[in-house]
C-alpha positions as CSV (number, residue, x, y, z in Angstrom):
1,X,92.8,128.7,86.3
2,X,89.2,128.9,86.0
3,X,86.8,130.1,89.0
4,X,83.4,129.0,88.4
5,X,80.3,130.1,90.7
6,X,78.1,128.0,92.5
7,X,74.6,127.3,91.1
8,X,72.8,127.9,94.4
9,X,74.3,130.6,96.7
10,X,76.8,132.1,94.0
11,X,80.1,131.8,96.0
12,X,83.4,131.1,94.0
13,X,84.2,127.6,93.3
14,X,88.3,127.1,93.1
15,X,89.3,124.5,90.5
16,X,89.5,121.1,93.1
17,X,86.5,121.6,95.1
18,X,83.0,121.4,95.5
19,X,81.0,119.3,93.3
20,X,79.2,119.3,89.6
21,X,75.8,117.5,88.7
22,X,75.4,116.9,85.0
23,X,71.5,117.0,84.4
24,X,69.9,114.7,81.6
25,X,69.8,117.4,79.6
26,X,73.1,117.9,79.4
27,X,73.1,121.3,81.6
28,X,76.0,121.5,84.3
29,X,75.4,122.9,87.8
30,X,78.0,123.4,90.0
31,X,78.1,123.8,93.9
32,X,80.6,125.0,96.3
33,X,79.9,122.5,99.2
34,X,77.4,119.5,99.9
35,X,75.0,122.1,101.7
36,X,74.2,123.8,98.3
37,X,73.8,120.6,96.7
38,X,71.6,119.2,99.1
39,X,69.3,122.3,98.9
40,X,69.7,122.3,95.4
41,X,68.2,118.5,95.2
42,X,65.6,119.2,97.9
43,X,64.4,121.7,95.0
44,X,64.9,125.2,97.3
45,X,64.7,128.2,95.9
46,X,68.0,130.1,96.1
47,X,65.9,133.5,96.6
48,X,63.7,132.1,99.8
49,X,67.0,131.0,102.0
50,X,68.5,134.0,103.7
51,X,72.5,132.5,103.5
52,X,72.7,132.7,99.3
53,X,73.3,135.6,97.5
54,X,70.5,135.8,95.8
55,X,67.9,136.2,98.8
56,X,70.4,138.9,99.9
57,X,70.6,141.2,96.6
58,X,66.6,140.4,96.0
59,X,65.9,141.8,100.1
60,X,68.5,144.8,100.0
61,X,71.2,143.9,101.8
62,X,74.0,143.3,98.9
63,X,74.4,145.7,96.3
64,X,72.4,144.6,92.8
65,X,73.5,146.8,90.3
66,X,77.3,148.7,90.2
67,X,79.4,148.6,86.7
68,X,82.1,146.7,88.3
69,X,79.8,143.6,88.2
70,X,80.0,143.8,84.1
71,X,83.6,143.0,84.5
72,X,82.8,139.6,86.1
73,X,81.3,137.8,83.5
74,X,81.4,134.8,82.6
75,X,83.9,133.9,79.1
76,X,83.5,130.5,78.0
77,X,86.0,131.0,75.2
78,X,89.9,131.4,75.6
79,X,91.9,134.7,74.6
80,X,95.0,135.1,73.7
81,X,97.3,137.7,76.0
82,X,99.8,139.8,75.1
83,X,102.4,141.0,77.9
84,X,101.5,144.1,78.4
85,X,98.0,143.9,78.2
86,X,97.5,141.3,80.7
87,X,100.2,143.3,83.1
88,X,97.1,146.4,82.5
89,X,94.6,144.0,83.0
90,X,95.8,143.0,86.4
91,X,96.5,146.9,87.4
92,X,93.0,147.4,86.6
93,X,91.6,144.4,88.7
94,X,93.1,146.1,91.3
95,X,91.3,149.8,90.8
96,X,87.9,147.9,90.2
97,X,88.1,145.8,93.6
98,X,89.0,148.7,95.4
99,X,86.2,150.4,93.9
100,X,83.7,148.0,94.3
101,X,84.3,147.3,98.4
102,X,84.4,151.4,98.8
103,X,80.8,151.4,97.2
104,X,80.1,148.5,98.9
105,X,81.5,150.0,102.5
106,X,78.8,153.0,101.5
107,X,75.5,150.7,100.8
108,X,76.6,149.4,104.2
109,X,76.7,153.0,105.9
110,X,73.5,153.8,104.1
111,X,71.4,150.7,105.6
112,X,72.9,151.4,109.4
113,X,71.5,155.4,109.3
114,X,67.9,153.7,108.4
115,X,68.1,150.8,110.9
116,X,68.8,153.7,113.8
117,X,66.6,156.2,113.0
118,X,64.2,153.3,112.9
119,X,65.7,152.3,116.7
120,X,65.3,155.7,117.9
121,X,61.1,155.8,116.4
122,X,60.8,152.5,118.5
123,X,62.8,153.9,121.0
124,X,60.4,157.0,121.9
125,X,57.5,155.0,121.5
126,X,58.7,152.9,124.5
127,X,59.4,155.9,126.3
128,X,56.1,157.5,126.0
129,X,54.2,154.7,126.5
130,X,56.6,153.6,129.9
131,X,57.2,156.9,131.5
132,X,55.3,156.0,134.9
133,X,57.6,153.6,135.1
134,X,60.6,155.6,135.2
135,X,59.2,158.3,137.7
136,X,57.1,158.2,140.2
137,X,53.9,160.2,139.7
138,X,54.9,162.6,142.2
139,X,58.0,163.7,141.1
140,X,56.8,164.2,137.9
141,X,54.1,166.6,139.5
142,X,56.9,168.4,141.2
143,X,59.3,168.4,138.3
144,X,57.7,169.6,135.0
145,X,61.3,169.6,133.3
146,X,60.8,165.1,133.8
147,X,58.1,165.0,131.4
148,X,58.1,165.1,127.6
149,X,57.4,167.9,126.1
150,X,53.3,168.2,124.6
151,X,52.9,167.1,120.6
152,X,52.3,169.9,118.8
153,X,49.4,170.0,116.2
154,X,49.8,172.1,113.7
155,X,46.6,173.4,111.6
156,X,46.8,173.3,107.9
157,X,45.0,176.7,106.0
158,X,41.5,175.2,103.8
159,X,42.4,175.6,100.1
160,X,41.0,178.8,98.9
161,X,38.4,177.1,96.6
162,X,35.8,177.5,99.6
163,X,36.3,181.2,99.5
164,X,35.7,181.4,96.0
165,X,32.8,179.4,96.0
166,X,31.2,181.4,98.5
């Protein structure tokens, strides 16, 4: 059984479904449903629509390059199998596709810290910009503890190189 991948978003096409179009040069694409084909014949490019796979490894948000990809390419010519190592061939299949969704599970973890620490900048900027609007001016009068606490500037030391010069 042979699992292709679609031309235009890169999903897995199961042998029965979806739908090939033979160009007149002889070259064969093959999409998974009629949405990829009709993007495909409206000339879109796979890397400008934010559903395919390839917009998503090209912006960040898939993983682009991890070794267990190299085990997924493509072999146009049959091999012959013997018992055993087909049996250690599926064993490993097994390790590598656990391997890839813990890596996977990380680059996941690893964009979610940036997105809140980029909440929490927006966050205080709202906050000092709003915070009349959260207490009255007269309690904040009364209550120093309410207000934020002053920025800090700190003054950087003038390179040496004006001492010496002098």
């Amino acid at each position: 059984m042979r699992l292709e991948k679609c031309y235009f978003c890169s999903s897995t096409v199961y042998p029965g479904h979806g739908m090939q179009y033979v160009r007149n040069d002889a070259k064969i694409f093959r999409f998974c449903r009629s949405k990829c084909h009709k993007n495909f014949k409206m000339k879109r490019n796979p890397r400008k629509v934010k559903w395919t796979k390839a917009y998503r490894r090209l912006h960040g948000k898939d993983m682009t390059q991890d070794s267990t990809f190299e085990f997924e390419r493509k072999r146009n010519r049959p091999e012959r199998y013997d018992r055993n190592v087909t049996e250690n061939t599926l064993k490993a299949i097994k390790k590598i596709d656990k391997i890839r969704v813990d890596r996977e599970s990380r680059h996941i973890t690893k964009r979610w810290k940036g997105k809140e620490a980029k909440e929490q900048r927006e966050d205080k900027k709202v906050l000092v910009e709003y915070i009349h609007m959260v207490k009255a001016p007269a309690a904040l009068n009364k209550e120093p503890s309410l207000t934020l606490p002053p920025k800090v500037k700190i003054l950087q030391k003038q390179p040496e190189e004006n001492l010496m010069e002098e």
